[in-house]
Structure formats: C-alpha cells, structure tokens
C-alpha positions as CSV (number, residue, x, y, z in Angstrom):
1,X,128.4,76.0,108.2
2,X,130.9,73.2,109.0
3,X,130.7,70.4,107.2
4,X,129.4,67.2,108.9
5,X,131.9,64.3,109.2
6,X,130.2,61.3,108.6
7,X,131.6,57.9,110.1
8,X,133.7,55.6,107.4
9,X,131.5,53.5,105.6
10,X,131.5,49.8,106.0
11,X,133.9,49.2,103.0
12,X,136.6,51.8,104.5
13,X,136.6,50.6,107.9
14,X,137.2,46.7,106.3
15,X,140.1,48.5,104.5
16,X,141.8,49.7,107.4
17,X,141.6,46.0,109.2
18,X,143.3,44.7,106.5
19,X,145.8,47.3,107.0
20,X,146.4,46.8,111.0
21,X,146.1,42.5,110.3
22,X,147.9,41.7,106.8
23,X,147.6,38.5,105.5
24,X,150.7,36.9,105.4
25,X,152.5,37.1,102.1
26,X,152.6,33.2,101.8
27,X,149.4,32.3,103.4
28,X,150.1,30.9,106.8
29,X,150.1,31.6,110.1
30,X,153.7,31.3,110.9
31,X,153.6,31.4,115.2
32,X,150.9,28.7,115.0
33,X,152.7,26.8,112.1
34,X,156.3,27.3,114.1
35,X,154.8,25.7,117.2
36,X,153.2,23.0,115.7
37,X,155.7,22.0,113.4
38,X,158.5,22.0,116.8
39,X,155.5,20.1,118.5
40,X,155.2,17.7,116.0
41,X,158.8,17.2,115.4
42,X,160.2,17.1,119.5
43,X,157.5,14.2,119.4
44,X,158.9,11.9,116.5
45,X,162.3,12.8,117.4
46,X,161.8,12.0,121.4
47,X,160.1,8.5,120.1
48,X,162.9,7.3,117.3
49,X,166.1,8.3,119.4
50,X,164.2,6.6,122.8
51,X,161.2,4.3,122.2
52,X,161.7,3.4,118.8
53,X,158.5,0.8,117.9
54,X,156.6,4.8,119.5
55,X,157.8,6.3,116.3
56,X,156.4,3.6,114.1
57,X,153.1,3.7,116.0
58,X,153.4,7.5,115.4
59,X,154.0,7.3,112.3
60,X,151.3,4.8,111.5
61,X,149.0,7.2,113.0
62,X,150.0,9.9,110.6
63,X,149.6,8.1,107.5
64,X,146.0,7.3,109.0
65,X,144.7,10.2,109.5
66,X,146.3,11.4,105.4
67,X,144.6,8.8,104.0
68,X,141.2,9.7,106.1
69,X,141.8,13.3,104.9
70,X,142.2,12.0,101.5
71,X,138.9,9.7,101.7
72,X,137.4,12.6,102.6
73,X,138.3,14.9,99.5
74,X,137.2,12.1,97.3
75,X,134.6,11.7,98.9
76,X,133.4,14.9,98.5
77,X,134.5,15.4,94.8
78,X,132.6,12.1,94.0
79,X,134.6,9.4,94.1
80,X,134.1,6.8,97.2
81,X,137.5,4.7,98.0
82,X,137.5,2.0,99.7
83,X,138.0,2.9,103.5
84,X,138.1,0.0,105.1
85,X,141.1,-2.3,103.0
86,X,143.1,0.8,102.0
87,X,142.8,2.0,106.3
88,X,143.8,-1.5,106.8
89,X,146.7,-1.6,104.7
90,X,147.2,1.7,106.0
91,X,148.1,0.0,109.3
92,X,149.8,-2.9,108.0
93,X,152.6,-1.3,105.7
94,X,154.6,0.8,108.5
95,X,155.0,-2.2,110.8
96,X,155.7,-4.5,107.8
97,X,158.3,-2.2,106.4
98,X,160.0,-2.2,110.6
99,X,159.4,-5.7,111.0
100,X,160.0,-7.3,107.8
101,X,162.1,-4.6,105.5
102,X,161.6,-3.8,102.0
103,X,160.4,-7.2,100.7
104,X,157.4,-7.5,103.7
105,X,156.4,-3.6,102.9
106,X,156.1,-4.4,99.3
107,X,154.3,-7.7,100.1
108,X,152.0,-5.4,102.3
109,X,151.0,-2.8,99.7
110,X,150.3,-5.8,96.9
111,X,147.8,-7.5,99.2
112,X,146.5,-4.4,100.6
113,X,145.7,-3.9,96.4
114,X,144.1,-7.0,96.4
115,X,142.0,-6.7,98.8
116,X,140.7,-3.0,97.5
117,X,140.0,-4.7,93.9
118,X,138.0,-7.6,95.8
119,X,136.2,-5.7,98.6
120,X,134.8,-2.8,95.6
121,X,134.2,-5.8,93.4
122,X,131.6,-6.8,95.6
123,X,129.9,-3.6,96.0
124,X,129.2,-3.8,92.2
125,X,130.6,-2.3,88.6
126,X,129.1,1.2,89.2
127,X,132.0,3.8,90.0
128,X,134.1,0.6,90.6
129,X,137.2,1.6,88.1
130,X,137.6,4.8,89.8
131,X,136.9,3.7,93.2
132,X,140.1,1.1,93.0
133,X,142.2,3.1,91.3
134,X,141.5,5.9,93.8
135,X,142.6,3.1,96.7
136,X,145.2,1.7,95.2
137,X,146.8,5.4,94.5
138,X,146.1,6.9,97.7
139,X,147.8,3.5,99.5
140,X,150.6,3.6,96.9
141,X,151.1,7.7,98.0
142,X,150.5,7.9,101.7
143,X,151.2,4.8,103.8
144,X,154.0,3.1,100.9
145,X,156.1,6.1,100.6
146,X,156.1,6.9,104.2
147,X,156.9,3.8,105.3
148,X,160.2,4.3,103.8
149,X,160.7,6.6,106.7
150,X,160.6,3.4,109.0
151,X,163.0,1.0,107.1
152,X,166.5,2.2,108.0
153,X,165.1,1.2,111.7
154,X,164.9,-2.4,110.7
155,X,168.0,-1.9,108.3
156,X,170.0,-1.2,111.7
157,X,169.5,-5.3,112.3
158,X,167.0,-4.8,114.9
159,X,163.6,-4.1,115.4
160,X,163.3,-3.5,119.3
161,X,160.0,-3.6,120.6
162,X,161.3,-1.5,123.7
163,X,164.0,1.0,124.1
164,X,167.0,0.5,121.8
165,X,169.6,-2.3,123.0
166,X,172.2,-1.0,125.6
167,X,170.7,2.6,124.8
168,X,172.6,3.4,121.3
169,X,170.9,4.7,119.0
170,X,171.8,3.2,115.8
171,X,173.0,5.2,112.3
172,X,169.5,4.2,110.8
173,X,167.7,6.9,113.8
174,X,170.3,9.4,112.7
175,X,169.2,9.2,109.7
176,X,165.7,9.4,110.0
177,X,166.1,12.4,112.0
178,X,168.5,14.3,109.6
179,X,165.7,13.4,106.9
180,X,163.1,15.1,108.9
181,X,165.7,17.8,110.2
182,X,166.0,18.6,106.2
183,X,162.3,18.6,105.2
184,X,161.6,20.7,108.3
185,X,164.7,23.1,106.8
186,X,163.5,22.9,103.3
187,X,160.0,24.3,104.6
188,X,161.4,27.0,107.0
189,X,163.8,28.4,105.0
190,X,161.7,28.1,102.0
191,X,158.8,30.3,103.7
192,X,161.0,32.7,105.3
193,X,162.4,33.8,101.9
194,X,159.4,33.1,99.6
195,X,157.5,35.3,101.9
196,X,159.5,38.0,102.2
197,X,161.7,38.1,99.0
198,X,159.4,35.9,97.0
199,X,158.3,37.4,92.7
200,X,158.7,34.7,90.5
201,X,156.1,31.5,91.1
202,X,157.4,28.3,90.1
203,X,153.9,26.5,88.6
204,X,151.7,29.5,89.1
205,X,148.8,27.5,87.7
206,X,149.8,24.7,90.4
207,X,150.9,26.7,93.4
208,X,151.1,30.6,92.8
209,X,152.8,31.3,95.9
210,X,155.9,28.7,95.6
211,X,158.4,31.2,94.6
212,X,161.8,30.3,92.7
213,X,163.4,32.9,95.6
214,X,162.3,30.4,98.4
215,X,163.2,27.9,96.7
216,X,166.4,28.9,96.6
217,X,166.5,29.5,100.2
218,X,165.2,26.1,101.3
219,X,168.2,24.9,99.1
220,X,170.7,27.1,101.0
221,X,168.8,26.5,104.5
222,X,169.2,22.9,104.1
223,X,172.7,22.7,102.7
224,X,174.0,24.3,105.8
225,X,171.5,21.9,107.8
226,X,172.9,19.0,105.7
227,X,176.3,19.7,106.2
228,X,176.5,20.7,109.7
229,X,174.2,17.1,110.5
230,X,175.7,14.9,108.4
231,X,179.7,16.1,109.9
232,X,178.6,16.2,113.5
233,X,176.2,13.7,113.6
234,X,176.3,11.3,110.5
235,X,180.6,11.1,110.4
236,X,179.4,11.5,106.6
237,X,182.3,14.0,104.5
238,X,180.6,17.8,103.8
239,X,180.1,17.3,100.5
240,X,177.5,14.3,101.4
241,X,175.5,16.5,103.5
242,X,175.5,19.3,100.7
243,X,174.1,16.6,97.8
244,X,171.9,14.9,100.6
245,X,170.1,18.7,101.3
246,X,169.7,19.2,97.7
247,X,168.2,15.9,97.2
248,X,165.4,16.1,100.2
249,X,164.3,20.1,98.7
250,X,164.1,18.6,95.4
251,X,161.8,15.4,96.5
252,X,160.1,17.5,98.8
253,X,159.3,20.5,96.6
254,X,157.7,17.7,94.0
255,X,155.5,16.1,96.6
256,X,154.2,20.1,97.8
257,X,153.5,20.6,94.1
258,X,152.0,16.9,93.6
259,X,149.7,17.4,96.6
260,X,148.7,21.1,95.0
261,X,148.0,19.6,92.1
262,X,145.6,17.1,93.7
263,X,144.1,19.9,95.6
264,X,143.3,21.9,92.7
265,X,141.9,19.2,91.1
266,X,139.6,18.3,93.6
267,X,138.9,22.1,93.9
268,X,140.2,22.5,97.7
269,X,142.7,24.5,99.4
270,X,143.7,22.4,102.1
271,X,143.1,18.7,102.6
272,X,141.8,19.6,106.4
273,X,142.3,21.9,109.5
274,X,143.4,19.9,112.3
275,X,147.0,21.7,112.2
276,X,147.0,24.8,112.8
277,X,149.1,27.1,110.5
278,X,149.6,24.2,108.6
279,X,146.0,23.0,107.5
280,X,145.9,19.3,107.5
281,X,147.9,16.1,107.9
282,X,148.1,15.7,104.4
283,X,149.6,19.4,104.1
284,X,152.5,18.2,106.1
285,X,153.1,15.3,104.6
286,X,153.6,16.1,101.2
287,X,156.9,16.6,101.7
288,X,157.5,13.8,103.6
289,X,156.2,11.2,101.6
290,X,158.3,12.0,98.4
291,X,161.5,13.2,100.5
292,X,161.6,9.3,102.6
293,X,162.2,6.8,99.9
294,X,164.8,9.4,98.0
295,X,166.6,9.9,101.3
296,X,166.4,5.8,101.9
297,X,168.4,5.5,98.5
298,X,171.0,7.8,99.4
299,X,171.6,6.5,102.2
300,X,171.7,3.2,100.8
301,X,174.2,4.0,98.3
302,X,176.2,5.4,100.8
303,X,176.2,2.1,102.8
304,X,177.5,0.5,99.5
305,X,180.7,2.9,98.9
C-alpha cells in the first residue's frame, strides 16, 4: 500500500515563507526606505533652495517630533524629562540659530537648561537628577546639533522671511544641501554594500549589522558625491569635496552608533515607526545631528583660507 502524504506541518510551511520573503540582510525595507528618504529629501531641498524660513520650520518640526520620540523611550524605560521646557527650547533653538547665529543658538540652549532645572525643581527631588540631566542631554543632542544645519542660512548675511532676495540662492543653501546630499550618500552606499558584501561588524555589541565593508562603501559613495558637488556646485577644488565626504561618513557613522547605543540601553530597536523602512525620526536623524556642526566647521574653515 502507498504511503499516505501527509501535508507539511506548521513549522515546514513557516520555513518555506521565509524562503519565498527573506529578510533583508541589513534589516530594512529598502523600496519603502528609498521613497521616503527621496520624499523627505525633495521636501527640504525644494524649501532651502526656494522658501528658505520653510526649511527652518521644517526643520524645527523634525527635531520635534526626535525629541517626542526620545520623551517617549524615557518615558518608558523610567525616566520622565521634562516635556514642556525641553519641547520649548525645542522650538526656540532652530529659529535662534537663523535669526541670531551662533551666539543666539547658544544663548537658546543655556536658557532652555535653565528652565528644565527650574520647572523639575518644582515638581520635587524624587527622580529630579535624572530627569534634568535627561533634558538637558536630549536638548543638547537633538534640537542644538541640528540647528547647526540652519546657521550657514543666517551666515549668508540674510535671514529672508520670504523667498531668497532677487532669487539666488546663496553658498550657505549649497551647502546645506551638499551636507544632506552626503549623509543621504553615506547611508545609501553604506546599505547597498553592507547588505550585500557585508562580514565584519564594526561594534557588534552596539550595532551587529554595521559592517566595516559598508562602511567602506559609504566612504567611496560619498567621495564621488563630494567631489562631483563640491566642483560643479560648490567651485570648491576636488580634493575639498574628497576630505568633506570623509568627514560627513565619519560624523555620521558616530551619531548611528551613538543613537544604537542609546537604543540598546533603553532596550529598543527603533526609537518609533512613523517612517517607513526607516523606523523613526530619530532613526534618521542620527546621522544628521552629528554630521551638521562637523560640516558647519569645514565649511567655516574653508571661508577662512
């Protein structure tokens, strides 16, 4: 008598899904994360090369929602921050930094500390050392560092509440743009190669899946990036564009790995979900936030040549 073919069990037929939908090497959705990242990056390029206090706002609304995303992780591992100051210097530090400059964004995150110590002061000692430090830190890491990202607008010796003046875009734009034109490269490039070439982890403990192979392809991504922006678009020499590429993968590698580490810590894998392929705000910008001010001193130095 035949034998009697019994139907896969449940274990066999989960297999066999896994094997028609892999998970991708480096964890991400990379259609979803391609269009948002274009979505998101079409938007703050349209508003800094056209409407330039739009990009500000936009910006502003970024760091928002990071710190909200942050609240909420510390929220949840125990630790209550201060909401209301640290949203409100949330606010204040991108406009102070395109308004004012440097001294009105530093000015800005010093009162915005103030105000943290004496709002939890008044709540009482309980939790209180942890609660400020949590605010001051999480002000001092979203809304400071990003605001970098606004200051070459005010640097260009205008701060335009409409379109820009007579309809040139000044060098401070361009450079904003080739800043986010590098990050954007560094995580591309990185993924594309990590993902498919990707063996040895950089902080396996931190990150497993940050590979020394994409990082080494976000370099050589963004130096080609770099060069090719900062020639036809900067008037900067090759070279420039090469140590300026090199510079943005290094800060922005740190801030990945320094929001992993926070993530692990707090025992989460993403800091939300509102982005698809991306997870949350904060997920994009890690990068971001460490790659503006080191960009805003190259730059700087290369005004001073």
């Amino acid at each position: 008598m035949a034998e009697e073919q019994q139907a896969p069990g449940p274990q066999v037929r989960a297999r066999g899904k896994e094997r028609k939908n892999p998970t991708p090497k480096a964890g991400r959705n990379l259609p979803a994360a391609t269009a948002v990242g274009l979505a998101m990056l079409f938007a703050v390029l349209g508003g800094l090369l056209f409407l330039p206090l739009a990009f500000v706002l936009l910006v502003t609304a970024f760091a928002v929602f990071g710190v909200w995303e942050v609240y909420r992780a510390l929220e949840a591992s125990g630790t209550r921050l201060p909401i209301i100051p640290a949203m409100t210097g949330t606010v204040a530090m991108p406009l102070a930094a395109y308004f004012g400059g440097p001294e009105s964004l530093l000015f800005a995150l010093l009162l915005s500390s103030v105000a943290v110590l004496l709002w939890r002061s008044l709540e009482g000692a309980a939790g209180s050392a942890r609660s400020i430090f949590a605010g001051v830190f999480t002000m001092a890491w979203v809304p400071f560092l990003i605001s970098f990202a606004v200051l070459p607008l005010h640097a260009a010796g205008s701060s335009p509440i409409g379109p820009w003046p007579g309809g040139v875009v000044p060098t401070g734009a361009w450079q904003i743009g080739t800043l986010l034109l590098l990050v954007v490269s560094n995580d591309t490039f990185g993924y594309l190669v990590g993902a498919s070439l990707g063996k040895h982890p950089m902080a396996p403990k931190i990150s497993p899946k940050k590979s020394w192979e994409g990082f080494g392809g976000s370099i050589a991504g963004a130096v080609v990036v770099g060069v090719l922006a900062c020639i036809f678009v900067l008037g900067e020499p090759w070279w420039f564009g090469a140590a300026l590429a090199v510079g943005m993968v290094a800060a922005a590698t740190a801030g990945d790995l320094a929001e992993s580490m926070v993530k692990r810590e707090l025992g989460i894998k993403d800091m939300g979900n509102s982005l698809p392929g991306h997870g949350g705000v904060m997920d994009r910008l890690d990068s971001i936030v460490f790659a503006s001010p080191v960009a805003f001193m190259i730059f700087s130095a290369s005004a001073g040549r």
